[in-house]
SEGUKOL-509153 format. One record per residue (C-alpha): residue in one letter; y, z, x. Coordinates in steps of 0.02 Angstrom, whole numbers, plus 50000, padded with zeros to 5 digits. Layout:
N
<res = a | y = Y | z = Z | x = X>;
...
//
This chain:
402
<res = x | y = 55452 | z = 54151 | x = 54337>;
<res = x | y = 55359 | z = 54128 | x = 54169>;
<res = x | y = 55468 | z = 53980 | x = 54135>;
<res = x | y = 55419 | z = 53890 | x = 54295>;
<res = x | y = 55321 | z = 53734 | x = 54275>;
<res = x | y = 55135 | z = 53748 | x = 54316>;
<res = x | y = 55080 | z = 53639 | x = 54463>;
<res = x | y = 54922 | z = 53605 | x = 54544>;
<res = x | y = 54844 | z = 53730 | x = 54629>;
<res = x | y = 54899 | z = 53753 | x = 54822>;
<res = x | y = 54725 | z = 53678 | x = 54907>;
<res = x | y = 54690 | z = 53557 | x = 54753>;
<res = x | y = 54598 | z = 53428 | x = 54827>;
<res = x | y = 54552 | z = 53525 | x = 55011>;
<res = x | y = 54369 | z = 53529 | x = 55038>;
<res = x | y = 54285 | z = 53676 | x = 55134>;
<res = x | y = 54118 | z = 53656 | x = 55212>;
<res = x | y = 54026 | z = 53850 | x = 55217>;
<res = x | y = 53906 | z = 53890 | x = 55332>;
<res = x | y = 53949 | z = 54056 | x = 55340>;
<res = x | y = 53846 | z = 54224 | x = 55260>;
<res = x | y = 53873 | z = 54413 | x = 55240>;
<res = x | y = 54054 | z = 54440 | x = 55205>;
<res = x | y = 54208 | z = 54408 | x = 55324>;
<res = x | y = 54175 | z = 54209 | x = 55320>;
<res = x | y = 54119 | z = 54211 | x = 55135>;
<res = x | y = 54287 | z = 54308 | x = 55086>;
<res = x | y = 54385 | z = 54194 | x = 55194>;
<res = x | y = 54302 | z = 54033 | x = 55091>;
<res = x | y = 54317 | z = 54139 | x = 54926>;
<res = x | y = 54517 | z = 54145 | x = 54950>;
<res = x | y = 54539 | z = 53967 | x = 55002>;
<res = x | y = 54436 | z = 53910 | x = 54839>;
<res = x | y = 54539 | z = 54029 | x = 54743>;
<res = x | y = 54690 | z = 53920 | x = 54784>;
<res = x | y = 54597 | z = 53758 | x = 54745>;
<res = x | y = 54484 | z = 53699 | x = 54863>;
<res = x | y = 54320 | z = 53638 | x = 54843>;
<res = x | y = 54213 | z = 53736 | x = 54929>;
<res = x | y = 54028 | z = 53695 | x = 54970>;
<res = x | y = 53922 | z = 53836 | x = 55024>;
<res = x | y = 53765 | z = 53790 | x = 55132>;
<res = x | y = 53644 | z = 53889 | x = 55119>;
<res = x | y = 53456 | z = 53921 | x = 55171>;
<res = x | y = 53332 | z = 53866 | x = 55047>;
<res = x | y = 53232 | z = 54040 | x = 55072>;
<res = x | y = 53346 | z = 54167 | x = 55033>;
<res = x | y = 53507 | z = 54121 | x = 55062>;
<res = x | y = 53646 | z = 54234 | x = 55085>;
<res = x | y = 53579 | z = 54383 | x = 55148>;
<res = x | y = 53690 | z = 54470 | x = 55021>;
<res = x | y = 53614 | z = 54393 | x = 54874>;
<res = x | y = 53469 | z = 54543 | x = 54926>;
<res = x | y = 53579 | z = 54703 | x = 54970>;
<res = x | y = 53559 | z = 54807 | x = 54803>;
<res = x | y = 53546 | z = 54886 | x = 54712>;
<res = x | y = 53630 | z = 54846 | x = 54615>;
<res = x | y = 53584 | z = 54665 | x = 54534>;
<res = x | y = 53651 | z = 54568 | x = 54386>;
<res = x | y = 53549 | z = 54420 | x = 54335>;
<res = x | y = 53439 | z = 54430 | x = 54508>;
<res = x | y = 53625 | z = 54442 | x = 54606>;
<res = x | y = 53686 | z = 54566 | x = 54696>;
<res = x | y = 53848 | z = 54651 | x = 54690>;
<res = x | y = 53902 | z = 54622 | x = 54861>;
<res = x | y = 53867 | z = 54423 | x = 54845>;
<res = x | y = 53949 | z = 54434 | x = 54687>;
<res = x | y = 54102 | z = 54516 | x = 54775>;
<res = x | y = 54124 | z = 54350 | x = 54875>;
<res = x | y = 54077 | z = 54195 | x = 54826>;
<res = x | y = 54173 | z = 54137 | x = 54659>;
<res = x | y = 54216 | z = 53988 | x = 54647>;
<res = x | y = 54109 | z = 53901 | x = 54764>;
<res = x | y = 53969 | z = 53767 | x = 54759>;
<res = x | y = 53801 | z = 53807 | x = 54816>;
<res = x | y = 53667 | z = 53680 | x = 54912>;
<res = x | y = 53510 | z = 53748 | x = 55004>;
<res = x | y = 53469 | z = 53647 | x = 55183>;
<res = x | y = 53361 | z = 53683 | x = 55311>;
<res = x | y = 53461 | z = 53667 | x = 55456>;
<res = x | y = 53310 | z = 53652 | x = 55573>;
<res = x | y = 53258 | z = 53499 | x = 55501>;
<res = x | y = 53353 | z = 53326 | x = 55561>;
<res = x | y = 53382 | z = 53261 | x = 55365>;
<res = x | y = 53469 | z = 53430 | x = 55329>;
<res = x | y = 53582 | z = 53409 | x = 55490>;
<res = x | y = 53629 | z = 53230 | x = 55430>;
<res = x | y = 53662 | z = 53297 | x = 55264>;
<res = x | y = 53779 | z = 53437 | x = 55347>;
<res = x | y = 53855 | z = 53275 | x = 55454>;
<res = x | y = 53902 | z = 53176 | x = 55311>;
<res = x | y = 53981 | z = 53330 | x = 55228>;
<res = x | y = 54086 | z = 53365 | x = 55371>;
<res = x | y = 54131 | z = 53185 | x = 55383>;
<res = x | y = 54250 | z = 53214 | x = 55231>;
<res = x | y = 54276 | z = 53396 | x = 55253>;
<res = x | y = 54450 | z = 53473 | x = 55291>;
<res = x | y = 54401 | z = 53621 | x = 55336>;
<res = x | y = 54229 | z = 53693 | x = 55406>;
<res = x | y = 54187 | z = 53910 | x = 55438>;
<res = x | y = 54044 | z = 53939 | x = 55507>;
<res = x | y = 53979 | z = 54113 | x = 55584>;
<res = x | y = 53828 | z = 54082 | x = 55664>;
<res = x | y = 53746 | z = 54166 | x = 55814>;
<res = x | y = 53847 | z = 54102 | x = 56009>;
<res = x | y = 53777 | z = 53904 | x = 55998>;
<res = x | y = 53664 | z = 53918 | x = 55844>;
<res = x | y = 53751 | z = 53760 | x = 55774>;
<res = x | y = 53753 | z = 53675 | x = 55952>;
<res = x | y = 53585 | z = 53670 | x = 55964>;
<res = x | y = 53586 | z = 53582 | x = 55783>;
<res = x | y = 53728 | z = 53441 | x = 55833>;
<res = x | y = 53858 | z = 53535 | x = 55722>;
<res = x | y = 53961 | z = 53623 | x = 55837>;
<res = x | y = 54129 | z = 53597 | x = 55848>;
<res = x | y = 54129 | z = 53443 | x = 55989>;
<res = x | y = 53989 | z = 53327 | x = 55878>;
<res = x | y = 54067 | z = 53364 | x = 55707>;
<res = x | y = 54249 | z = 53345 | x = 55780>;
<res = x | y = 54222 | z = 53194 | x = 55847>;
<res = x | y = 54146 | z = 53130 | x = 55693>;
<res = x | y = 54300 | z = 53199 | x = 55610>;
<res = x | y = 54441 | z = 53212 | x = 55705>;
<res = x | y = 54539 | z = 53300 | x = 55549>;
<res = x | y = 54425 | z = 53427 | x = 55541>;
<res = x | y = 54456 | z = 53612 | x = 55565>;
<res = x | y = 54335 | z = 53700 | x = 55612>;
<res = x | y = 54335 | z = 53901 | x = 55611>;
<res = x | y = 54224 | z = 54019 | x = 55685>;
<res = x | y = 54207 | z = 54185 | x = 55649>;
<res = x | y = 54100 | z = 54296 | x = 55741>;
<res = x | y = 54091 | z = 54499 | x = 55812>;
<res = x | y = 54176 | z = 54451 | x = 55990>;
<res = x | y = 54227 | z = 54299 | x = 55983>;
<res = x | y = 54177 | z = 54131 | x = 56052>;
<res = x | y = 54252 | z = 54181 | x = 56222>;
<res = x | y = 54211 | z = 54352 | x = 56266>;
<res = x | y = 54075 | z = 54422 | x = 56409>;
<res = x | y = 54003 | z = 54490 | x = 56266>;
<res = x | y = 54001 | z = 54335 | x = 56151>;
<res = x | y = 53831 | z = 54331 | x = 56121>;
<res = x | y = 53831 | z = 54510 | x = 56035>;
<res = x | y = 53788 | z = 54520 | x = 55867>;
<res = x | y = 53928 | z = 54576 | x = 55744>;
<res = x | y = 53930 | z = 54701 | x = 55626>;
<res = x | y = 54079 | z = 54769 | x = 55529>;
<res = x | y = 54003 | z = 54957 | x = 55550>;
<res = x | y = 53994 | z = 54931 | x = 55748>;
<res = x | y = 54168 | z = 54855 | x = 55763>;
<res = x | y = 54229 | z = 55001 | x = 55638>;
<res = x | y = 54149 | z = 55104 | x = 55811>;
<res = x | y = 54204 | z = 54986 | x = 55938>;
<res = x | y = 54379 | z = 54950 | x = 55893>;
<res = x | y = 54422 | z = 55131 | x = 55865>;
<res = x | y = 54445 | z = 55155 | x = 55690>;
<res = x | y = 54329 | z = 55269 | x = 55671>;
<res = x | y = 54391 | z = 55393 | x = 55810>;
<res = x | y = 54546 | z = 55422 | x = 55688>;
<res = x | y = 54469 | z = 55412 | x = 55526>;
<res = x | y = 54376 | z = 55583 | x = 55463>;
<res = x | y = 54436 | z = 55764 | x = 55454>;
<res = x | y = 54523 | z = 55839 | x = 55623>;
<res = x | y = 54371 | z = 55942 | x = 55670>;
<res = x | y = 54248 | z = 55842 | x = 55612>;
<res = x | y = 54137 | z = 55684 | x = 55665>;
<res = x | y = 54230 | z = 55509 | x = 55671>;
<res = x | y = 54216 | z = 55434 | x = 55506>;
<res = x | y = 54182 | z = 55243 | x = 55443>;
<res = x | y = 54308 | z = 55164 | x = 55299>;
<res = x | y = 54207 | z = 55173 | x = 55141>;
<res = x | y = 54231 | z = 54961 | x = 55110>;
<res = x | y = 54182 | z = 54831 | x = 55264>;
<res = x | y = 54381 | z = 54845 | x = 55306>;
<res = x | y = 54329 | z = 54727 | x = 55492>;
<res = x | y = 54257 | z = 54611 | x = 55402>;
<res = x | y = 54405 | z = 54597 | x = 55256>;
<res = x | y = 54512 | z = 54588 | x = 55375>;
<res = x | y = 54433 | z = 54459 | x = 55477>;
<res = x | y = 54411 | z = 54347 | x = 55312>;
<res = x | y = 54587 | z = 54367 | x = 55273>;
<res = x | y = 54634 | z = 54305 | x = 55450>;
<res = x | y = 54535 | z = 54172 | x = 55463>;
<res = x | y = 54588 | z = 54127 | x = 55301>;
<res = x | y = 54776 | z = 54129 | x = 55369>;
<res = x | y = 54754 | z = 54028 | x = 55516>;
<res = x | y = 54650 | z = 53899 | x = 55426>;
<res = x | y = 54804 | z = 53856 | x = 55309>;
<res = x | y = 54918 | z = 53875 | x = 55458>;
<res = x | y = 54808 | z = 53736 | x = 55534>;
<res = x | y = 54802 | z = 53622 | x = 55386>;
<res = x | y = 54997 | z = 53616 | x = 55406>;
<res = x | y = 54964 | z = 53591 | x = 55592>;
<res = x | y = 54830 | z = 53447 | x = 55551>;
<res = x | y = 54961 | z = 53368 | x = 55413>;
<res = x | y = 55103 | z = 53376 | x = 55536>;
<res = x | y = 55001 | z = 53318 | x = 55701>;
<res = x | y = 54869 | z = 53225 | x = 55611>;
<res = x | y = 54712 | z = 53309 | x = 55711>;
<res = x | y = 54607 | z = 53462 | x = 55683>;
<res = x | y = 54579 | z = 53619 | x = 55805>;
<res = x | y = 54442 | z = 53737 | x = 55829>;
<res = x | y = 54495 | z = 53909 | x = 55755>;
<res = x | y = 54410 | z = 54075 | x = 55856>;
<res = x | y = 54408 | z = 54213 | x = 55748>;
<res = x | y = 54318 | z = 54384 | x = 55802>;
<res = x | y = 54296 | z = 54548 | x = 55675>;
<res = x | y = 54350 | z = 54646 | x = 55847>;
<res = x | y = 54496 | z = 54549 | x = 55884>;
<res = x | y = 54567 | z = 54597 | x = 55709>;
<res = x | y = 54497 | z = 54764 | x = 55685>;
<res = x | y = 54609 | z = 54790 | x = 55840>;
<res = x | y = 54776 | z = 54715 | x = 55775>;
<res = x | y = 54740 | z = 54809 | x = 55616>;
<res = x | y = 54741 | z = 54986 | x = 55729>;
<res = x | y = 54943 | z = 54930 | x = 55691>;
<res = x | y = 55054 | z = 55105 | x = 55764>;
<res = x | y = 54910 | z = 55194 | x = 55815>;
<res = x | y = 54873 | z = 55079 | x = 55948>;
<res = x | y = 55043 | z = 55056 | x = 55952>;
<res = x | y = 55062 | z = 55237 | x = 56004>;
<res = x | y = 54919 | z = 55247 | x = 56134>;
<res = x | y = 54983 | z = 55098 | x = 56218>;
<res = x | y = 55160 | z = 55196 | x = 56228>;
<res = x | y = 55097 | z = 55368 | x = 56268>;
<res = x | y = 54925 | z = 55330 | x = 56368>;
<res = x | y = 54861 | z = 55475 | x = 56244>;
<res = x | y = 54719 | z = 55445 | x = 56143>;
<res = x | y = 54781 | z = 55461 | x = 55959>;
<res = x | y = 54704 | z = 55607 | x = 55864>;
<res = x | y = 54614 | z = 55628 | x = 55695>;
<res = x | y = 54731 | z = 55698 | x = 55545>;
<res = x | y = 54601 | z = 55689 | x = 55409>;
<res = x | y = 54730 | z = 55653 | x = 55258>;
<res = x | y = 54869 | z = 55682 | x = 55366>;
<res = x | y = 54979 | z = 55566 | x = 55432>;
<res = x | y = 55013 | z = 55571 | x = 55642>;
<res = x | y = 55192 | z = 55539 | x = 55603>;
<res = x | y = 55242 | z = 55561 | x = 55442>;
<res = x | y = 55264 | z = 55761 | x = 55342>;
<res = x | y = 55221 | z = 55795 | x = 55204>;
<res = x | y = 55092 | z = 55629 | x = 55197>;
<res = x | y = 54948 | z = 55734 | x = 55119>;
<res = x | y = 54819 | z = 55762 | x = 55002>;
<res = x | y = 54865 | z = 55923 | x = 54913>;
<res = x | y = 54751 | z = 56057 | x = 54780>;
<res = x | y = 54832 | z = 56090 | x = 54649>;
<res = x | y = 54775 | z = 56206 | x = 54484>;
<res = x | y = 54651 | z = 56092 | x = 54415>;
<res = x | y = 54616 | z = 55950 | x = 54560>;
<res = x | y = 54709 | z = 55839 | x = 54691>;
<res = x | y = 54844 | z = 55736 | x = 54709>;
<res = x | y = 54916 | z = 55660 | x = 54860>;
<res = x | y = 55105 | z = 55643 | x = 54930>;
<res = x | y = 55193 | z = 55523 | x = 55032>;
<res = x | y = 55354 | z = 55564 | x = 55062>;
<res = x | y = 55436 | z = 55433 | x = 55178>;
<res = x | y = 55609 | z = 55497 | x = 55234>;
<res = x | y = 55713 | z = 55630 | x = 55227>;
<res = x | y = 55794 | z = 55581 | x = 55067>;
<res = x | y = 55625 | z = 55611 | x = 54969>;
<res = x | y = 55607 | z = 55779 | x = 55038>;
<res = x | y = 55774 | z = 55821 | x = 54981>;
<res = x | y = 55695 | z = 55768 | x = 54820>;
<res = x | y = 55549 | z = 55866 | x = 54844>;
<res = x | y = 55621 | z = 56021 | x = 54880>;
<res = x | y = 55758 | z = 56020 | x = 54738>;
<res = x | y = 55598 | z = 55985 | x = 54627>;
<res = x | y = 55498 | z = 56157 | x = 54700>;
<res = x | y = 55674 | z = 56240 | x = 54686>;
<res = x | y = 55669 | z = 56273 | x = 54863>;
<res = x | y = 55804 | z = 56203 | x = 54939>;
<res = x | y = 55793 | z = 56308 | x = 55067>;
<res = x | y = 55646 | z = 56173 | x = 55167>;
<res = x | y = 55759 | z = 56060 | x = 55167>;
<res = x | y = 55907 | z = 56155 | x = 55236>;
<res = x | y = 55795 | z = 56227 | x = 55371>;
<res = x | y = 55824 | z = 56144 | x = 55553>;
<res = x | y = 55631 | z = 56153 | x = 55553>;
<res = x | y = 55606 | z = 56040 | x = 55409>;
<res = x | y = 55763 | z = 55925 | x = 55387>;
<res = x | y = 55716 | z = 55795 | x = 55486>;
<res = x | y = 55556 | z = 55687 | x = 55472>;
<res = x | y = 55530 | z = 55740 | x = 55667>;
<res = x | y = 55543 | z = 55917 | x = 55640>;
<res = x | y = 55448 | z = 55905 | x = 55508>;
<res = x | y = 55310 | z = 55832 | x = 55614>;
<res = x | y = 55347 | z = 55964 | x = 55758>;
<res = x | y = 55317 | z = 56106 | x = 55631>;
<res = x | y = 55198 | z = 56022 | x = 55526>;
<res = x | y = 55068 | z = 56172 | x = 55480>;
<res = x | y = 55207 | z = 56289 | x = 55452>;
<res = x | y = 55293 | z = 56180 | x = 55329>;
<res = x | y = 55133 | z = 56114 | x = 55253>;
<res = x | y = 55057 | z = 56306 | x = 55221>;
<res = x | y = 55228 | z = 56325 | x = 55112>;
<res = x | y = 55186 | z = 56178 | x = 55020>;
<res = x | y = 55001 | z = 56205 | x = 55005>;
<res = x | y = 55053 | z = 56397 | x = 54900>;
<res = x | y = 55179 | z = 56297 | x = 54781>;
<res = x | y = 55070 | z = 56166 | x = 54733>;
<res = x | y = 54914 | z = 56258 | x = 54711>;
<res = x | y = 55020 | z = 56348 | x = 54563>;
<res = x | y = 55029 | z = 56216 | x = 54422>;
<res = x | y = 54887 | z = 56061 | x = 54370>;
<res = x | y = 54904 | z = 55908 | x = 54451>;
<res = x | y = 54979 | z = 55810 | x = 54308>;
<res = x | y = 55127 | z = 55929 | x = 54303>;
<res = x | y = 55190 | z = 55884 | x = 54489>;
<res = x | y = 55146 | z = 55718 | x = 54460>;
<res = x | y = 55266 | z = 55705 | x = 54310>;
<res = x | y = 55412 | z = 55778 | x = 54414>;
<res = x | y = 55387 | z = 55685 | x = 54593>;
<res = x | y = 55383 | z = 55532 | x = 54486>;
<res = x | y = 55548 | z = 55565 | x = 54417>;
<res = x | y = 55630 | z = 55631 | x = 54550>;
<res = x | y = 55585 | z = 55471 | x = 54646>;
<res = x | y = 55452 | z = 55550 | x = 54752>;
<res = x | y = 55288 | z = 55417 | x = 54784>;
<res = x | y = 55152 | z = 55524 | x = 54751>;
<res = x | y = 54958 | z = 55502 | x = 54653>;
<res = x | y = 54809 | z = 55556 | x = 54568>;
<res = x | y = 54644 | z = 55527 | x = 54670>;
<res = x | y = 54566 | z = 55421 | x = 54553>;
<res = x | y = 54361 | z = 55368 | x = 54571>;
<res = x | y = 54343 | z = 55160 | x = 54569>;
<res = x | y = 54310 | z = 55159 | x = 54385>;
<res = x | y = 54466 | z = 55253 | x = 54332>;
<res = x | y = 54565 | z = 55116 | x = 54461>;
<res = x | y = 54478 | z = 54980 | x = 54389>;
<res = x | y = 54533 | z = 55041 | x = 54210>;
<res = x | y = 54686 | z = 55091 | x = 54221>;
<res = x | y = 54845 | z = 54997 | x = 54114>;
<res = x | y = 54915 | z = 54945 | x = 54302>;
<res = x | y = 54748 | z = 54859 | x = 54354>;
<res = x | y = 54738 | z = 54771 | x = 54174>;
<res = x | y = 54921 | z = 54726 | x = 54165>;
<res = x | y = 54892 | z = 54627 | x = 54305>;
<res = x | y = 54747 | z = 54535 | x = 54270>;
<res = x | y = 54638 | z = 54595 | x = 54421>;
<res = x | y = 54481 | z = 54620 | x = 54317>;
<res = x | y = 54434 | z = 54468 | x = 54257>;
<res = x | y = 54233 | z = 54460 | x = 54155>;
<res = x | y = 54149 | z = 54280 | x = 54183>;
<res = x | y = 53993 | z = 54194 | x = 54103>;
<res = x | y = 53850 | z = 54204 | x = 54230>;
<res = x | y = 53682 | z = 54076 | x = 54215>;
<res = x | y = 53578 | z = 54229 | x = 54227>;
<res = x | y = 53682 | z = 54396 | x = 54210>;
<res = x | y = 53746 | z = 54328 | x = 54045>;
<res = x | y = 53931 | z = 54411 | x = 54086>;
<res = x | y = 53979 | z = 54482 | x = 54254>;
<res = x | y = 54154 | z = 54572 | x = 54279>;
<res = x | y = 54237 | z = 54540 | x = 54444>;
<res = x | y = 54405 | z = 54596 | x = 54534>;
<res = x | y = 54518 | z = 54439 | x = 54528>;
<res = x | y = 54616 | z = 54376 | x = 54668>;
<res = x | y = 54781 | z = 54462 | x = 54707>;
<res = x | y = 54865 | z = 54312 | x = 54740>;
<res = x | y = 54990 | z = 54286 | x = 54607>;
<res = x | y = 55077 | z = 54114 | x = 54630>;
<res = x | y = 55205 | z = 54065 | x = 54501>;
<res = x | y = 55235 | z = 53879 | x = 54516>;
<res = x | y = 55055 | z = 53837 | x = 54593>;
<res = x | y = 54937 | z = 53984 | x = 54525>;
<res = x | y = 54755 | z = 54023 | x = 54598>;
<res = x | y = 54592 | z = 53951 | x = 54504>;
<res = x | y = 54521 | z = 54007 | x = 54369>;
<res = x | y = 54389 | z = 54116 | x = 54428>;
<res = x | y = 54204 | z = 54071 | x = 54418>;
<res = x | y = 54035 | z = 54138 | x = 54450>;
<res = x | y = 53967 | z = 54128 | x = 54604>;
<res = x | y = 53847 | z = 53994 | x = 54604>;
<res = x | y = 53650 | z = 54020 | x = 54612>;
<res = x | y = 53551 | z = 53977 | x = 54776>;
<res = x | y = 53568 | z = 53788 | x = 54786>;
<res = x | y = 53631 | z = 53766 | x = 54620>;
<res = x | y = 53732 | z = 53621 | x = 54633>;
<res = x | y = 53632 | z = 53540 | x = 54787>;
<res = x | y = 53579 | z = 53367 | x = 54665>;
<res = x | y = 53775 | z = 53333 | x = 54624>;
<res = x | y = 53823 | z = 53382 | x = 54819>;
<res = x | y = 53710 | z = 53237 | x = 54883>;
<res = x | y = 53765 | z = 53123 | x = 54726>;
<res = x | y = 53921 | z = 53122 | x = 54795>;
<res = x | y = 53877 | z = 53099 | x = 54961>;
<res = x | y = 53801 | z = 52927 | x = 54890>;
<res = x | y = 53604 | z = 52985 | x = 54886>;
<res = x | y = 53494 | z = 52924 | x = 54765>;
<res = x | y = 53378 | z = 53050 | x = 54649>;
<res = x | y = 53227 | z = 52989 | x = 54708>;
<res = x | y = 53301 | z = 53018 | x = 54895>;
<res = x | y = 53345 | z = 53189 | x = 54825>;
<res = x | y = 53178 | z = 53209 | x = 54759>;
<res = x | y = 53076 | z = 53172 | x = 54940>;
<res = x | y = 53200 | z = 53293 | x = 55050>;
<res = x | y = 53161 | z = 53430 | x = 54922>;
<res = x | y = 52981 | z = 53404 | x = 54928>;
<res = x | y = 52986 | z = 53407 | x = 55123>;
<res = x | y = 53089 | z = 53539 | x = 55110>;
<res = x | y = 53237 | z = 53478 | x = 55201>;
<res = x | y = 53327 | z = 53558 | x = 55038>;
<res = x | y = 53292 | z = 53689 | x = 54907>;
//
């Protein structure tokens, strides 16, 4: 794989129109500029991103949640209400491959940039739209927020301790997933549009995928017609699949077949567990789950954390140290791989940022950048378009642009 011969990156050449804010369309932009393309990000001259103002805390007068999501992008400020920013948005489309957008149920419409005007001005063009519901839902004119689809979609019903209150996932997980999607079907369209030689409108909702991502949970409640219960850091299916005390601190286990526990119990010198009808299958285990798990809970209790960990790991048992974020993003796996990466920022001076897990060999992602101030590249955005500085000059004194 080292030896291959470096190529272009995948998208080189691709360019992205963003009209999208907040995170699932932003992270969906983020990858596809990643792997090449060029990716203009339109936003309002006052303000911007909402992101760019969720902090604490701020680098440079940026957030960390824009910062999180917008590498390697372009940024122009229009005003979207006015008609020379929609002509400016017109003639970027025009030679855009791709277009995201996640505004409000017709917010673009109303503008002459939905998907009919701009399509027909580029037939090409694909156009994706994320939003909470979707564009075809009865409740498509909903606002969409990752926490409410966490709600909705029921995540949160099985995420939290078994007697306690349902629980939210501690990142945006609807709205990663969403961006990841969209980001999915948007290449799967580019080799639609190369093949067929037209574009498509792509619908993308946050509950849609927070649904699909419910995986064998919903799975199971489709099977059963039982609604799935809460395990805390239990698994419904799977024992042992826990977080465990030890002497000094946690550790979790995740043993995935009946092989492993073999493993496990040869390592606690209790081979007995594993001989037991009750605990020699994964199934048993799960029908006698407490029993087996108050056995465990005794051994491991006994001896630090670092000890078991030692001795799982060589007897081939997947198990881990809960770590905080900072000890993850320090540790010799994370920089082995590359996926910190620290960047020179116009204002922040340096800014450190987790890199793209994408790890092409032939065709390898970008070279990550900083994510670009508000409107900072709006003068060579409209060069290229073929406007003149003193045309630049009037539509930012009007205010058409920032």
């Amino acid at each position: 794989m080292d030896n291959e011969k470096k190529g272009h990156p995948p998208l080189a050449g691709r360019r992205v129109l963003d009209l999208s804010r907040v995170l699932a369309g932003p992270w969906c932009t983020m990858v596809l500029a990643d792997l090449g393309a060029e990716v203009v990000k339109v936003e309002h001259p006052r303000g911007g991103d909402d992101t760019r103002r969720w902090g604490p805390p701020f680098a440079g007068g940026e957030s960390a949640y824009y910062l999180c999501a917008n590498r390697n992008k372009r940024s122009i400020a229009i005003d979207l209400s006015t008609a020379e920013g929609q002509a400016i948005v017109r003639a970027l489309a025009a030679k855009a491959d791709v277009l995201v957008e996640n505004y409000k149920l017709g917010g673009l419409d109303k503008y002459g940039l939905g998907y009919d005007a701009l399509s027909a001005l580029n037939p090409r063009l694909i156009y994706c739209s994320v939003s909470g519901y979707g564009r075809v839902s009865p409740v498509a004119a909903r606002a969409g927020y990752d926490y409410v689809i966490q709600a909705e979609a029921g995540l949160m019903a099985v995420t939290g301790e078994v007697d306690g209150e349902p629980v939210k996932v501690g990142v945006a997980v609807s709205d990663l997933f969403t961006g990841m999607a969209a980001a999915q079907a948007i290449l799967a369209a580019l080799i639609a549009a190369d093949r067929d030689g037209v574009g498509q409108h792509i619908d993308m909702a946050l509950y849609d995928c927070q649904l699909a991502m419910m995986a064998n949970v919903a799975s199971a409640a489709l099977m059963t017609g039982r609604e799935p219960e809460r395990f805390g850091n239990g698994h419904p299916t799977i024992v042992p699949y826990e977080l465990f005390a030890t002497s000094d601190g946690t550790f979790v286990i995740a043993v995935g077949n009946d092989g492993q526990f073999a493993a496990l119990c040869r390592l606690l010198e209790r081979v007995d567990l594993s001989a037991d009808p009750r605990f020699a299958t994964n199934k048993a285990r799960v029908v006698n789950r407490e029993t087996l798990l108050a056995a465990l809970r005794t051994i491991f209790a006994s001896r630090p954390t670092n000890y078991w960990l030692d001795g799982l790991r060589a007897a081939g048992v997947p198990a881990g140290k809960v770590r905080g974020v900072g000890a993850a993003l320090a540790a010799p796996e994370t920089i082995a791989r590359g996926m910190v990466r620290h960047v020179p920022h116009p204002t922040a001076g340096e800014i450190g940022m987790v890199a793209s897990p994408l790890k092409l060999g032939r065709t390898p992602v970008v070279e990550p950048i900083a994510p670009p101030l508000l409107g900072a590249d709006g003068d060579a955005v409209l060069a290229e378009l073929g406007y003149e500085a003193e045309r630049i000059a009037e539509l930012r004194a009007t205010g058409a642009i920032g």
